[in-house]
C-alpha positions in Angstrom: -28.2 31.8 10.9 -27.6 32.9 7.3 -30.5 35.3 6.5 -31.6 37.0 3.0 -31.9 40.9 3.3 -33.7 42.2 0.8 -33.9 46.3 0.5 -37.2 47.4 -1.8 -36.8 50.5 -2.6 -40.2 52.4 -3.8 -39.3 54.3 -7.3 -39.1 57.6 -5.5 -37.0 56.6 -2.7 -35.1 54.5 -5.5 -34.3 57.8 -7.1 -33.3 59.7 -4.0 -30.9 56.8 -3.0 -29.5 56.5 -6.3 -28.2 59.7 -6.7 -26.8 60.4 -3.3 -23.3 60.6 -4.1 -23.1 58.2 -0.4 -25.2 55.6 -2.0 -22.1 53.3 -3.3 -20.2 53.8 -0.1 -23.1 53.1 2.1 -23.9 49.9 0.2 -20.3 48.7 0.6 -20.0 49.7 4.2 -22.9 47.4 4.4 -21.2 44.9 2.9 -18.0 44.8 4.7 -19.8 45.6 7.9 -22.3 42.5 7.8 -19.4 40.6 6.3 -22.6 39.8 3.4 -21.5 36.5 2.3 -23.3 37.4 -1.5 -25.4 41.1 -3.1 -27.1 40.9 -6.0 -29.3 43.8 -7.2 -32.4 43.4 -9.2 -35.6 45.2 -9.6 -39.0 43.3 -7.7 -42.3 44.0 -8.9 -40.7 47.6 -10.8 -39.2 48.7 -8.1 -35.4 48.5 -7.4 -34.0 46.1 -4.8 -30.4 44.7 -3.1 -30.6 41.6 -1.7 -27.8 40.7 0.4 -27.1 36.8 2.0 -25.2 37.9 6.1 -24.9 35.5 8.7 -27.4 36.7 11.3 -25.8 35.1 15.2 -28.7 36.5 17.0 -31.7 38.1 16.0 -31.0 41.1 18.0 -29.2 42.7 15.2 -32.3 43.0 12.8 -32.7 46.8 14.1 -28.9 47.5 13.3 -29.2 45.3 9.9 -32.6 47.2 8.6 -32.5 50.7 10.0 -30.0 51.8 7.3 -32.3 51.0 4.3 -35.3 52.2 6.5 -33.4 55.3 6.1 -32.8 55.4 2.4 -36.8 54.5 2.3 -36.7 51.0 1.9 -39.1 48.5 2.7 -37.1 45.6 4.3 -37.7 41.6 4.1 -35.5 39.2 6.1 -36.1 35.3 6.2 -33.8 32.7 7.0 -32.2 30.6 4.0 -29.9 27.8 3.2 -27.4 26.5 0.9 -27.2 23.4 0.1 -24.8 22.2 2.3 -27.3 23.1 4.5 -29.9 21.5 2.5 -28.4 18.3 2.6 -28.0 18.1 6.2 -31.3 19.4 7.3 -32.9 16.7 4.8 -30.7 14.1 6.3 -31.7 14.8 9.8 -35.4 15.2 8.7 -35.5 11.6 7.3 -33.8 9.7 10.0 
């Protein structure tokens, strides 16, 4: 299931994470690791976020997926999300 991570990062964990010379490695380890299919990184409500798009098999990995930002501080969000390949079919299905 494709999921959308999204790391908040309060402004004083923000600031730790930022200038831990790990931070940049850590967030590409991510990456690679999850095999993140996009990351984009933005701020939400003042705050700093990364938002990442991973494909999710089995929710069993939420622990493994979170527990790194937990770390750093972060609040984590997950919900499940489509494109619109996906959208397409779903609707198509929906309005047989």
């Amino acid at each position: 299931m494709r999921v959308l991570v999204r790391a908040i990062f309060p402004t004083e964990a923000g600031n730790r994470a930022v200038k831990d010379p790990n931070f940049i490695k850590n967030i590409q380890g991510f990456i690679e690791n999850n095999k993140a299919e996009a990351a984009y990184f933005t701020t939400i409500n003042g705050e700093r976020s990364c938002n990442f798009v991973v494909d999710m098999p089995s929710t069993d990995m939420m622990p493994a997926i979170a527990e790194p930002f937990f770390e750093m501080g972060a609040r984590v969000e997950m919900q499940p999300v489509m494109n619109f390949e996906d959208l397409k079919k779903g609707l198509s299905a929906a309005i047989k």
